[in-house]
C-alpha distance (Angstrom), angle and dihedral (degrees) to the residues before:
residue distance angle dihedral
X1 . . .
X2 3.88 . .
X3 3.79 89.3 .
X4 3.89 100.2 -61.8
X5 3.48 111.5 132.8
X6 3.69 103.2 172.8
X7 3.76 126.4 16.9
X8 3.64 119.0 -168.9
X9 3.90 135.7 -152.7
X10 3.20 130.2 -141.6
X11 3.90 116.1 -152.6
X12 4.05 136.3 25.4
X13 3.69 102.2 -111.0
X14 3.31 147.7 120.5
X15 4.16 89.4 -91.1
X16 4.05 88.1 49.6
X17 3.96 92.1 56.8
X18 3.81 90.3 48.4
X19 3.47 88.7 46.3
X20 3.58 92.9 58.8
X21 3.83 103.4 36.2
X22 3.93 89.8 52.6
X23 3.54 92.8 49.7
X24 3.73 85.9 54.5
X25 3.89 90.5 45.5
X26 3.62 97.8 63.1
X27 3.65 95.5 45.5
X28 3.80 109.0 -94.4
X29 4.07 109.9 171.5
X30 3.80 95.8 -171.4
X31 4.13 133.7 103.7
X32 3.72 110.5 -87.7
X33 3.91 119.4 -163.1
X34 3.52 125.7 -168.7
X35 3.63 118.5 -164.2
X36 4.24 119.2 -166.3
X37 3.87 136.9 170.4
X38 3.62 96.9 -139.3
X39 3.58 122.0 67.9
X40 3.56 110.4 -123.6
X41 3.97 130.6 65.8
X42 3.64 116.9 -83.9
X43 3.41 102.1 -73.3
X44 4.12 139.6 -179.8
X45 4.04 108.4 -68.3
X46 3.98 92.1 174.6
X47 4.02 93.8 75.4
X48 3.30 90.9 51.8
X49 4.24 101.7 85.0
X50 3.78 74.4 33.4
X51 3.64 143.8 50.6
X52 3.70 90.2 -11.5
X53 3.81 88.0 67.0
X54 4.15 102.5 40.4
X55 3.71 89.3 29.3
X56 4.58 101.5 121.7
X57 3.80 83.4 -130.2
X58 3.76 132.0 16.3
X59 3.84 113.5 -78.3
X60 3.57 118.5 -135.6
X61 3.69 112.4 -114.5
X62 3.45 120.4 -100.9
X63 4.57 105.4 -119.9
X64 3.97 108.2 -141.0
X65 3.98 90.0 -147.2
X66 4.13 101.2 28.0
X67 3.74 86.9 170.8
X68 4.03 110.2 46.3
X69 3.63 94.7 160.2
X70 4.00 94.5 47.2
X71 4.19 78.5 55.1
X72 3.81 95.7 41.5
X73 3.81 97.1 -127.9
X74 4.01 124.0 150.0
X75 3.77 98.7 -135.9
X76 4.27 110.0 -155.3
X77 3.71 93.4 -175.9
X78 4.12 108.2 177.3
X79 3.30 95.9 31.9
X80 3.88 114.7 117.3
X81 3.88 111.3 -150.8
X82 4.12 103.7 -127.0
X83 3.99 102.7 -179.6
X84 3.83 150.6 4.3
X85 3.70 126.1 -129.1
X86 3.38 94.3 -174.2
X87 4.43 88.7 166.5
X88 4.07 84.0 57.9
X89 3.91 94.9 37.5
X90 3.99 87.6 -123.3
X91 3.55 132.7 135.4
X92 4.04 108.8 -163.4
X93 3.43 124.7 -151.1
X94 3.69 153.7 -178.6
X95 4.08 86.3 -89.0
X96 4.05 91.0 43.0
X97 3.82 134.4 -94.5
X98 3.64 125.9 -21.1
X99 3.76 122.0 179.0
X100 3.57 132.3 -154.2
X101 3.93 142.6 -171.4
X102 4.03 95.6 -146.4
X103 3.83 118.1 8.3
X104 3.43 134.4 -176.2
X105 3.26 141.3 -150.3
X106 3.60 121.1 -136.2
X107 4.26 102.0 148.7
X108 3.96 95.1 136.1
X109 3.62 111.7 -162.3
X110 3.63 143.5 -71.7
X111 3.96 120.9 -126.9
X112 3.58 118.3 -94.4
X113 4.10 111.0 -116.1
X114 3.60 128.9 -127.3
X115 3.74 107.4 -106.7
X116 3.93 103.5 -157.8
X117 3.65 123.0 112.0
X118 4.27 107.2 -82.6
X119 3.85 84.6 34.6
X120 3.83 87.1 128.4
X121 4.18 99.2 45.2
X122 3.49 110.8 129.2
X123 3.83 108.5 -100.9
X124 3.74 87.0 49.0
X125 3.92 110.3 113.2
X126 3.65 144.8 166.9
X127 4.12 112.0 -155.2
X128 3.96 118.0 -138.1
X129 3.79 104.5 113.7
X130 3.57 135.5 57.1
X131 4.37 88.5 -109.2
X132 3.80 93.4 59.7
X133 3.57 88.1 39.3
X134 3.85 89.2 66.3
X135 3.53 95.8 41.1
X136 3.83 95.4 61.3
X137 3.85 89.3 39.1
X138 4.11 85.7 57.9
X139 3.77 89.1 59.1
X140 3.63 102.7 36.1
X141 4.60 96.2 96.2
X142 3.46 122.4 123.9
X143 3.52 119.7 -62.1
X144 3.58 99.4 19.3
X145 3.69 109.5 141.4
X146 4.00 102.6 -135.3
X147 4.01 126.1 -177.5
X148 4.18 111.4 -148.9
X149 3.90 101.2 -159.3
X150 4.17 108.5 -157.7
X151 3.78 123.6 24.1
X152 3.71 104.6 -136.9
X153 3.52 125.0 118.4
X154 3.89 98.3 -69.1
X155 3.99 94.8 41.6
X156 3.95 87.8 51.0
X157 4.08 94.5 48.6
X158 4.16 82.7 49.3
X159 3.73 82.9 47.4
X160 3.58 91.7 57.7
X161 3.44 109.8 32.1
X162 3.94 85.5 57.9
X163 3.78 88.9 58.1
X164 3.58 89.5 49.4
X165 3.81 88.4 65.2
X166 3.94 100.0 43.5
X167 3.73 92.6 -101.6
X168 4.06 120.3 146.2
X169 3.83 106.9 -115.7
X170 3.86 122.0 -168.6
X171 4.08 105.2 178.8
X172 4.03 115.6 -155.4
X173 3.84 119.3 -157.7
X174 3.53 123.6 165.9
X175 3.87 92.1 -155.4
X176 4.44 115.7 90.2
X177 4.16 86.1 -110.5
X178 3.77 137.0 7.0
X179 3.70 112.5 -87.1
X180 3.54 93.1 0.0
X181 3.72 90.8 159.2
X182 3.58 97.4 38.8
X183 3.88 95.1 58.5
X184 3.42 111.2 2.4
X185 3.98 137.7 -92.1
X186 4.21 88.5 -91.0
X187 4.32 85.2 59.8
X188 3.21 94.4 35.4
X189 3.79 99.8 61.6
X190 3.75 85.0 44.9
X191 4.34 85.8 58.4
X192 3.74 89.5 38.4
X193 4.24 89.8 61.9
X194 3.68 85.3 37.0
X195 4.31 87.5 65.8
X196 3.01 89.7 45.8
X197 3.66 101.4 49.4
X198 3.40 91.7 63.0
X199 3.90 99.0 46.5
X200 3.82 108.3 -92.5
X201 3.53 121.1 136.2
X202 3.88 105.4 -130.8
X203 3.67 110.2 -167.2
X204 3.74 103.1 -174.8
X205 4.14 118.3 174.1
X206 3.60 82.6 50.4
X207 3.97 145.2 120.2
X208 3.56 141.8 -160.0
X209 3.95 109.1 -119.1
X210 3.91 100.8 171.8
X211 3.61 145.7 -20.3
X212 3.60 124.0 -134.9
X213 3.78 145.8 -158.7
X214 3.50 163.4 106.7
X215 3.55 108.1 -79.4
X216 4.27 86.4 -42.3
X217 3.22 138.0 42.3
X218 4.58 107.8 -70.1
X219 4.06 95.8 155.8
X220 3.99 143.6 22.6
X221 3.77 107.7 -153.9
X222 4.01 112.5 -153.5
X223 3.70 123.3 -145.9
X224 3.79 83.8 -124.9
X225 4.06 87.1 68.7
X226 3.86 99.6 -107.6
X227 3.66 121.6 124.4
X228 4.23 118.4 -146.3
X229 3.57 113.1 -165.3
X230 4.34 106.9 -131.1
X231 3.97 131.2 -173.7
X232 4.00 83.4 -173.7
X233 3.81 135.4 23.9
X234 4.11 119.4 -159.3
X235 3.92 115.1 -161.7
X236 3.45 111.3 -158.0
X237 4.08 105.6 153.1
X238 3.98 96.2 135.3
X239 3.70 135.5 -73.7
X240 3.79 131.6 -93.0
X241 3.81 116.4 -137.0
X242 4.04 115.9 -105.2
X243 3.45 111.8 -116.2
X244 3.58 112.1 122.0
X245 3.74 93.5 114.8
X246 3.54 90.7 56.6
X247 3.98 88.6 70.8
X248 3.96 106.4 134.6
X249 3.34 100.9 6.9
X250 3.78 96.9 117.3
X251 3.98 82.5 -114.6
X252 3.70 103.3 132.1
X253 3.61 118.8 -130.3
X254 3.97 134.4 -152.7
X255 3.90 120.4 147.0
X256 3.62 86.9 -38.7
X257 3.83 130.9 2.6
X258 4.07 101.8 -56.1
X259 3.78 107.0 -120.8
X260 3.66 132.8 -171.0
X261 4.19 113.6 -125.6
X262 3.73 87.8 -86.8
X263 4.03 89.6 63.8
X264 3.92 84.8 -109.4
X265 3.92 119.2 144.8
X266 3.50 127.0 -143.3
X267 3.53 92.3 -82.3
X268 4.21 119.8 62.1
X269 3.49 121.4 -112.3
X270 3.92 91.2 23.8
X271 4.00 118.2 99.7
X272 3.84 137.5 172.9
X273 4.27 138.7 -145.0
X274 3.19 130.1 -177.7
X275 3.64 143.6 4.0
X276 3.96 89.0 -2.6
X277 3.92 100.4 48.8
X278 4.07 121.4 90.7
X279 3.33 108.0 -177.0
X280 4.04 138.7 153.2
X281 3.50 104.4 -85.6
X282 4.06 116.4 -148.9
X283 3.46 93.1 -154.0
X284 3.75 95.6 68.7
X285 3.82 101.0 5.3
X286 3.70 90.6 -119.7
X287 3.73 138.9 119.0
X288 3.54 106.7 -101.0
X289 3.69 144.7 -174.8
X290 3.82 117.7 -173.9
X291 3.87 135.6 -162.1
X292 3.74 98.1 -171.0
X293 3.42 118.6 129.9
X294 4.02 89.4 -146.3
X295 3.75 91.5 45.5
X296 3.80 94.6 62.4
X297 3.58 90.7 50.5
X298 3.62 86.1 59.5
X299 3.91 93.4 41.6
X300 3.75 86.0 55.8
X301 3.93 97.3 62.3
X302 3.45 96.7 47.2
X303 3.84 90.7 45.6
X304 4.19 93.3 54.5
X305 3.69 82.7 47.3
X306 3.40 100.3 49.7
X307 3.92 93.1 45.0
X308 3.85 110.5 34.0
X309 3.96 90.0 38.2
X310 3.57 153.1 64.8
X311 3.74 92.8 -137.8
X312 3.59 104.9 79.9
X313 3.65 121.7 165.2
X314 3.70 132.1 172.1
X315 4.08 124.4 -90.4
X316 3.85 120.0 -106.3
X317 3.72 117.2 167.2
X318 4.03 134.5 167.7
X319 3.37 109.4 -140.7
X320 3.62 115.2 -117.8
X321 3.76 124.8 179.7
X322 4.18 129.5 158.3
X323 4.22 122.7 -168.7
X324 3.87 126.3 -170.6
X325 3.76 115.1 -135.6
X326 3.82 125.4 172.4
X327 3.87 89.3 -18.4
X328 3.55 92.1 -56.4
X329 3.95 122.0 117.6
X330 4.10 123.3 -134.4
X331 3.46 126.9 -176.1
X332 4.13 133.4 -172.7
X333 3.43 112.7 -150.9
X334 4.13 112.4 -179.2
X335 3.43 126.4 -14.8
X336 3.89 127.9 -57.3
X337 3.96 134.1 -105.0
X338 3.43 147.4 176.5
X339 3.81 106.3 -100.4
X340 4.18 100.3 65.5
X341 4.13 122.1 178.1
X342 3.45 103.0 -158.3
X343 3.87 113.3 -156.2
X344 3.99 129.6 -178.3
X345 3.99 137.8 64.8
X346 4.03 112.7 -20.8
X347 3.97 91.2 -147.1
X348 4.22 127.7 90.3
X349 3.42 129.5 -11.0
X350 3.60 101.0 -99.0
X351 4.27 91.7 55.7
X352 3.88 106.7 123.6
X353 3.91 111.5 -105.0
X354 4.13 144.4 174.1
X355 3.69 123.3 -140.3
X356 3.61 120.6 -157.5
X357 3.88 123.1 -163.3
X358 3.94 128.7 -155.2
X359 3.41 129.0 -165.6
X360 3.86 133.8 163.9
X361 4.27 84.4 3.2
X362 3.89 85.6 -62.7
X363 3.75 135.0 104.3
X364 4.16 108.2 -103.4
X365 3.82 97.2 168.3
X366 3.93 160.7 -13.1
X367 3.87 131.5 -131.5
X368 3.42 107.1 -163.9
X369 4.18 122.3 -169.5
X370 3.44 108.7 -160.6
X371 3.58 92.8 -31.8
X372 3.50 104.0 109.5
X373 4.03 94.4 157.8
X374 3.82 97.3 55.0
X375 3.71 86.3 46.6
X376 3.83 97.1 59.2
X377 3.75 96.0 43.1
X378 4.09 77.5 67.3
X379 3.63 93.2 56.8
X380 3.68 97.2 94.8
X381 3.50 102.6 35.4
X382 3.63 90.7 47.1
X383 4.00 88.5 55.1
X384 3.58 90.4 52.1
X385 3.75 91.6 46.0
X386 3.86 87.9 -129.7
X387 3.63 116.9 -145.6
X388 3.59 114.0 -97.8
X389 3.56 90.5 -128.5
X390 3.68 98.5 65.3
X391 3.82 99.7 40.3
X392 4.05 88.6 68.5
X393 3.72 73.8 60.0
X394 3.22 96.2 82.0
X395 3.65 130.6 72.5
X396 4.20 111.0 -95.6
X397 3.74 124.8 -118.6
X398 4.20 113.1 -77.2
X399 3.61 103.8 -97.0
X400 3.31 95.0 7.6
X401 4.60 118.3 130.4
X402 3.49 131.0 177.5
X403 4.05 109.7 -103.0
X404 3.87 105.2 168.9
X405 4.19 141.6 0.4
C-alpha cells in the first residue's frame, strides 16, 4: 500500500491494538511492529478503577490483540522507546534500532504525581497499569481509611470502587465541585450530593500540603489545616502526554504531539492516537486532545487511512465517554457549555437525569445520568450540532420537566 512496507507502533495500548487490527482490516500485507514499555499486550485500562478493583477475586485482564500471530504483529513488549530518527526512519530502543516506513505514535500518558512533601511514602499511588492496580486493590477491605486525590472521572471510579469494598474514602479536590469543567457547575453539584450520598467525604476547595508517616503513609495534611488519617493515598490529578523520547526528532510537541487534522505530526510519515495526539478536530474546529477510550478507537481508523492509503480525509470525532459510580451509569456525550437544560426527576441525587448543552444557539452536548437511551437519541443531532431552535422541535422525553438552566 503506497509503498509502506512496515509500519510501526509505538506504545501498548488500547490505540496500538486498533492500530494494528485496522491495518489488518483493510488488507495491509506488510510487517507491523509494535513496540511497548509494559510487558503485557495491550490490554483493557477501563476495568481497572472498576471491576478490577470490586471484583471478589482478581479478574483476568482483558488482551486487546489475544491472537498476535493470527494478526501477524511482532510484539516488543518491555522495551521502552528512547529516541526518534525520524531522517533514518528509525525508532531506537532499549532492544536496539527498529525502522519503520509510517509510525505511529500511540504512548498515552503517564499520571501526573503529587508534588507535596511525603509524595513518595509507600502507600502513596497513582493507578494506570495493571501493577498499581493491584496494589490499591490489596488495601481496599473494610475499614481502611483511603484518601482519593482529584475528582475527575478516574478519582471518582477509585472513589467508588473503594466504597464498594467497605473502605473509608475522603476525596480532596481543589476545584468548587468535581468535574466542574468537565460537565458543568449545574452537574456537578448534582455528583457532589451523589458522594456524599453514599458516605464519602468530598472536600473540594482544597489541597494536599504534605503526607506523613512512619515508614507509610499515617496522615494527609490539607492546605486548609485539617489532618485525615490514610492507610492508602490514590493520585489521580490528570495525565501528561508521553513524549519525552521524541526529544529532537523534529516532531513538534505541545500538550501532546501537535498533529495536523489528518493525525499527522510535524514530521511525514509519523502519526499519533490517543491520549498523546492534539490535533484540530472537525467536529468542533478546535485543537483537541482526547482521553476517551472510544475516541482512540476512532482516531485509529482515520490514522490507518490516512497512512497506508490514498484516501485521506480529515479527523472529526464527538467525544463520547461513560463512568460507573455507586452502581449508577454516567455518560458525556459532546462537549460542555454554559447554557444547560436540565431534564429528569427534581428529587435525590441518585434520580436518573439528561443534561443538554447549548452553545453558539446549537446543541454541543448531552450528560446523561442513568439515562443511557435519551442520551443516544442525541447522538446525531449532537454530531450535527443541531440548532437549538429545532431540537425544542421535537417532542420531550415522557415524564421528563425542566428543573434547572
Amino acid at each position: 500500500m503506497g509503498g509502506i512496507d512496515r509500519l510501526v507502533v509505538v506504545g501498548g495500548s488500547l490505540g496500538a491494538a486498533r492500530v494494528v487490527e485496522e491495518a489488518r482490516r483493510i488488507g495491509f500485507a506488510g510487517s507491523i511492529v509494535v513496540i511497548g514499555r509494559e510487558h503485557h499486550v495491550p490490554y483493557d485500562r477501563p476495568p481497572l478503577t472498576k471491576e478490577f478493583l470490586t471484583a471478589e477475586t482478581e479478574p483476568e485482564l482483558v488482551a486487546h490483540l489475544p491472537d498476535p500471530e493470527a494478526l501477524a504483529v511482532t510484539l516488543m513488549t518491555g522495551t521502552a522507546a528512547l529516541s526518534l530518527d525520524t531522517r533514518n526512519r528509525l525508532v531506537r530502543t532499549e532492544r536496539g534500532e527498529v525502522g519503520y516506513d509510517a509510525l505511529v505514535i500511540a504512548t498515552g500518558g503517564q499520571p501526573r504525581p503529587l508534588e507535596v512533601p511525603g509524595g513518595d511514602l509507600p502507600g502513596v499511588t497513582t493507578l494506570r497499569s495493571v501493577e498499581q492496580a493491584r496494589t490499591v486493590r490489596a488495601a481496599l477491605e473494610p475499614g481502611a481509611r483511603v484518601v482519593v486525590v482529584g475528582a475527575g472521572f478516574v478519582g471518582c471510579e477509585i472513589a467508588s470502587s473503594a466504597r464498594a469494598r467497605g473502605a473509608d474514602v475522603t476525596v480532596v479536590e481543589a476545584l468548587p465541585l468535581p468535574l466542574a469543567n468537565a460537565v458543568g457547575p449545574l452537574v456537578a453539584e448534582r455528583l457532589a450530593y451523589l458522594h456524599r450520598q453514599y458516605g464519602v467525604d468530598l472536600r473540594t476547595r482544597t489541597k494536599v500540603r504534605e503526607i506523613t508517616g512512619n515508614g507509610a503513609v499515617e496522615k494527609v495534611r490539607l492546605n486548609d489545616g485539617s489532618v485525615v488519617p490514610a492507610d492508602l493515598v490514590v493520585v489521580g490529578i490528570g495525565v501528561d502526554p508521553t513524549t519525552g523520547w521524541l526529544r529532537g526528532s523534529g516532531v513538534a510537541v505541545s500538550d501532546g504531539v501537535a498533529c495536523s487534522p489528518y493525525l499527522e505530526s510535524t514530521v511525514p510519515g509519523v502519526y499519533a492516537v490517543g491520549d498523546v495526539a492534539r490535533w484540530v478536530n472537525q467536529w468542533n474546529g478546535r485543537s483537541s486532545r482526547l482521553e476517551h477510550w472510544t475516541s482512540t478507537g476512532e482516531q485509529a481508523v482515520a490514522v490507518v487511512r490516512n497512512a497506508l492509503t490514498d484516501d485521506r480525509s480529515p479527523c472529526g470525532i464527538v467525544p463520547y465517554f461513560w463512568s460507573e459510580w455507586y452502581g449508577h451509569k454516567l455518560q458525556l456525550l459532546g462537549e460542555p457549555a454554559d447554557e444547560v437544560e436540565l431534564l429528569g426527576d427534581a428529587g435525590g441525587a441518585s434520580d436518573p437525569f439528561l443534561a443538554q448543552y447549548r452553545y453558539d444557539g446549537d446543541l454541543a452536548g448531552a450528560f446523561a445520568f442513568d439515562r443511557t437511551g435519551p442520551l443516544m437519541k442525541l447522538r446525531a443531532a449532537v454530531r450535527k450540532r443541531t440548532s437549538w431552535q429545532a431540537m425544542l422541535g421535537k417532542p420531550a422525553q415522557p415524564g421528563a420537566g425542566l428543573i434547572g438552566t
